[in-house]
N, C-alpha and C positions, 0 to 999 in steps of 0.2 A: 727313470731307473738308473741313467749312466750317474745324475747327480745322485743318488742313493748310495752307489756305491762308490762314489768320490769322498762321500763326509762319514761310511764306514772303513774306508781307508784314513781316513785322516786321524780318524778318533782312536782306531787300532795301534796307528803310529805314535800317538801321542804318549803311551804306555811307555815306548820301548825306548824314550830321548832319556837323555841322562843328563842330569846339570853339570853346565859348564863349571868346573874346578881351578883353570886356567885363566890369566890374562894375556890378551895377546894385543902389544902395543902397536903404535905404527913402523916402529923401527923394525918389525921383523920378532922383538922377543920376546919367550912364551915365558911367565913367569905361574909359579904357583899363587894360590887366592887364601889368602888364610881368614878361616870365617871366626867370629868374638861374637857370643851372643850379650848383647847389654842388658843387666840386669833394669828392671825398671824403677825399680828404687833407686839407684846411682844416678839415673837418667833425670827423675824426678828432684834428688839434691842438687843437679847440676842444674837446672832450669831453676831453681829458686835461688841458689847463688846468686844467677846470674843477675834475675829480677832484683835481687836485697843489694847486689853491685852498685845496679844502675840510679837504685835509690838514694844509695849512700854517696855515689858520685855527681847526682844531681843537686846534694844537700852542698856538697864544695864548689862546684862547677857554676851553677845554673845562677847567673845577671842579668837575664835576657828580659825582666818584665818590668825595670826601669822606664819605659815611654808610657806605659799603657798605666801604668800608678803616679807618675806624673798627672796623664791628665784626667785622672780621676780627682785626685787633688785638687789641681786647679778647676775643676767643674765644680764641682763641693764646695769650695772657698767664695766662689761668687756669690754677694749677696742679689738676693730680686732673682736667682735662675730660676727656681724653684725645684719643688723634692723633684718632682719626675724627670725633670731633664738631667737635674743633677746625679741619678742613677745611670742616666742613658747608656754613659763609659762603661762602666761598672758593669752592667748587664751584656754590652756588647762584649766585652774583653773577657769576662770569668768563664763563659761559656766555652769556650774554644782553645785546643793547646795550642802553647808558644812554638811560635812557626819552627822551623827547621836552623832556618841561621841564626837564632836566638837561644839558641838550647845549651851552646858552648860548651859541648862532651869535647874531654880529653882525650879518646882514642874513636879516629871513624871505623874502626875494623870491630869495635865491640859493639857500635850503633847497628852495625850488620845484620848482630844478632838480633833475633827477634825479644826473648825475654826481658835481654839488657834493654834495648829499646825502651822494651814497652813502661819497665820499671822507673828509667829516667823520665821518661814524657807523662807519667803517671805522677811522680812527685814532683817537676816540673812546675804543672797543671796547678799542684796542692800551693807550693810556694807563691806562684803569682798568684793565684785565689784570696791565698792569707795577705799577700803583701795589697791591692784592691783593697779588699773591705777594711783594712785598718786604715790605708789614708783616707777612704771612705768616710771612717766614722771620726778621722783625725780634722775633713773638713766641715761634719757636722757638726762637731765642737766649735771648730774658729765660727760657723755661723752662730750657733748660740751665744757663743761669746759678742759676737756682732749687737745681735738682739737684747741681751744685758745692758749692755755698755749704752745704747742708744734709750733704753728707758730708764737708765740709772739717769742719763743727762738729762731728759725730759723732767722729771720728777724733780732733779737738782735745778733746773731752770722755772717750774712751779711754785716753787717753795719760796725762790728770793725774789 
């Protein structure tokens, strides 16, 4: 009964509190609190900014996938590796975003943000993806050309 009417005290009291209007800092001073309601439309321009930012600064910024297209290249270019191994980079490396110190954003204070982030490491992602499968198919070529080249010689060594 005493808890009964401990949590119908409480709940009575809870009516009668008023919201804090005030900031009271450590220094001792009481300022007033001035409330902005954010439209959600404003909110939502400003999160897409940010995201087309990080996109757009990624498209200037982002060098970071130089190793991993290296040695897809040279996996591809060997001849005798064969297809599957010669994917092995390719598939390791496309699937996963470029680490953190490879990302090379020009401001750490806007990587903070979540949107910008996400937008950089988003197209990031795309660029090294793209820049992979093109030396990718850049060293299925050199092997074809391998392949040509060694039966063009055969056939020219047949014949005389």
């Amino acid at each position: 009964m005493k808890n009964l009417c401990w949590i119908a005290l409480f709940i009575c009291s809870s009516f009668v509190v008023n919201a804090q209007d005030s900031l009271s800092l450590k220094s001792g001073v009481n300022s007033q609190a001035n409330m902005q309601e954010i439209e959600s439309s404003a909110f939502k321009n400003n999160t897409a900014d940010l995201y087309t930012k990080g996109q757009n600064d990624a498209l200037i910024h982002y060098k970071g996938y130089k190793l991993a297209s290296t040695a897809v290249l040279i996996s591809s270019i060997l001849p005798g590796y064969g297809f599957f191994f010669r994917a092995t980079p390719l598939l390791a490396s496309d699937n996963n975003f470029p680490l953190d110190k490879n990302l090379g954003y020009p401001d750490p204070n806007l990587m903070k943000n979540e949107q910008y982030a996400l937008g950089y490491k988003h197209k990031a992602r795309q660029i090294k993806s793209e820049k992979l499968r093109r030396n990718y198919k850049t060293g299925l070529i050199i092997q074809i050309s391998y392949v040509v080249t060694i039966c063009i010689a055969g056939i020219m060594m047949t014949v005389r």
